[in-house]
C-alpha positions as CSV (number, residue, x, y, z in Angstrom):
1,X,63.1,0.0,30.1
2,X,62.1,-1.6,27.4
3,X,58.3,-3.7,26.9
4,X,57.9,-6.5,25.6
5,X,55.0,-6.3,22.6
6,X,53.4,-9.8,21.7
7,X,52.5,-9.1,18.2
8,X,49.8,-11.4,18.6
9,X,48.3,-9.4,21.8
10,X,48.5,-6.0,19.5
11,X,46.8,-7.0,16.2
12,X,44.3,-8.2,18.6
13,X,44.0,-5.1,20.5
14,X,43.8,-3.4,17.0
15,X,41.1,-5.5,15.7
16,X,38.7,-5.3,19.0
17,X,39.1,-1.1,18.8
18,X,38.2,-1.3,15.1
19,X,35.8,-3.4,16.2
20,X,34.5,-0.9,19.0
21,X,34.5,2.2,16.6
22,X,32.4,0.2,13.8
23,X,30.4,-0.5,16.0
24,X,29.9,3.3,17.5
25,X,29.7,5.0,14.7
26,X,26.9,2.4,13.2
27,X,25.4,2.9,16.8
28,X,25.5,6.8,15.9
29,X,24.4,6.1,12.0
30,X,21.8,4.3,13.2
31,X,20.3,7.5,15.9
32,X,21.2,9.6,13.1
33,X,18.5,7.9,10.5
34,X,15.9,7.9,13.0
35,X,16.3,11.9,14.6
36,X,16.3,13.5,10.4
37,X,14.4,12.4,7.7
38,X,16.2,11.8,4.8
39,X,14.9,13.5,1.5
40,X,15.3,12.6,-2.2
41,X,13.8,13.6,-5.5
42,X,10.5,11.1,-6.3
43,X,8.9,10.8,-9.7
44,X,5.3,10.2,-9.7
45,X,3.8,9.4,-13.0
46,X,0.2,10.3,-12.7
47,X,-2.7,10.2,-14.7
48,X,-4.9,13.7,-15.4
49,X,-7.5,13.9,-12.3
50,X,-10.4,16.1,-12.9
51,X,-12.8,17.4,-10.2
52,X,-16.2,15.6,-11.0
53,X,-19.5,17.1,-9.8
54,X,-22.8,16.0,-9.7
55,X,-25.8,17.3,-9.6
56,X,-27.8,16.2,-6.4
57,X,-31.0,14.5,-7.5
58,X,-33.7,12.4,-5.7
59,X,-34.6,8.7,-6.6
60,X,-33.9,4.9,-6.9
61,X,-30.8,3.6,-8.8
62,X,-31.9,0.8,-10.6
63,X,-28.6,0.0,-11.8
64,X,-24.9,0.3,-11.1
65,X,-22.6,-0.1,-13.6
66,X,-19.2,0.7,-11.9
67,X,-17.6,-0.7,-8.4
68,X,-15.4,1.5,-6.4
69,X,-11.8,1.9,-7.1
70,X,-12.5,0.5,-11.0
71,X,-11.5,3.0,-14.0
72,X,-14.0,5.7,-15.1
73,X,-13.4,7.3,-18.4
74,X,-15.2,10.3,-19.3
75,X,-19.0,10.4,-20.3
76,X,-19.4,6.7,-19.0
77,X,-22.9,6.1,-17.4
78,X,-21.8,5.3,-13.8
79,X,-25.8,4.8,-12.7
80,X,-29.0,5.0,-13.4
81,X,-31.9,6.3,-11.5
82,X,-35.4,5.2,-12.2
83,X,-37.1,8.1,-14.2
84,X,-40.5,7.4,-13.7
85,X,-40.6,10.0,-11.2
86,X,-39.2,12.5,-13.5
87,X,-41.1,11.6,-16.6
88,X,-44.2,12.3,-14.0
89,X,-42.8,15.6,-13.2
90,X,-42.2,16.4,-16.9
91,X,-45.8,15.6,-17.8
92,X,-46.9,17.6,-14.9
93,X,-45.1,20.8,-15.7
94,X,-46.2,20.4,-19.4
95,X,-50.1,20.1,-18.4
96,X,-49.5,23.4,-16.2
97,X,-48.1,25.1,-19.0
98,X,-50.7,23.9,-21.5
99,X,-53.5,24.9,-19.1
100,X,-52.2,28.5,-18.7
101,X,-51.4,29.0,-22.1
102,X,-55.4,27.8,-23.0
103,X,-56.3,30.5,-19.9
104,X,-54.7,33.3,-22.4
């Protein structure tokens, strides 16, 4: 017995399973993108970042001369603090020491 094939009917039969497998295996891609991470080498060029410290003192800044996130390069005043309150220190550690070096 012989069957009758309608060209026609079987390059559409092939196209709609091509079809139905691109489709699958983007479906699968797709799943497989999201479940592992993909990895590749990343170049970073970066600029030498050096721990800062500073040295914890007590007063009024009188002046700012930076905004966050601008560029700071090295020995650049970022503040200043009023120093009246040192300068008064100062002068009061010097009389101290005067007066016990006179008690001698």
């Amino acid at each position: 017995m012989k069957v009758k094939v309608d060209k026609r009917k079987a390059t559409i039969f092939v196209l709609v399973l091509m079809m139905l497998f691109i489709i699958v295996y983007g479906i699968f891609m797709i799943k497989h993108r999201l479940d592992y991470a993909i990895t590749d080498a990343v170049f970073v060029d970066t600029e030498n970042i050096n721990n800062v410290g500073f040295q914890r003192v007590n007063g009024k800044i009188i002046l700012m001369t930076k905004k966050e996130g601008e560029l700071v390069k090295k020995g650049e005043v970022l503040a200043k603090i009023d120093s009246r309150t040192y300068e008064l220190i100062v002068r009061e550690l010097k009389a101290k020491i005067a007066a016990k070096e006179n008690k001698r």
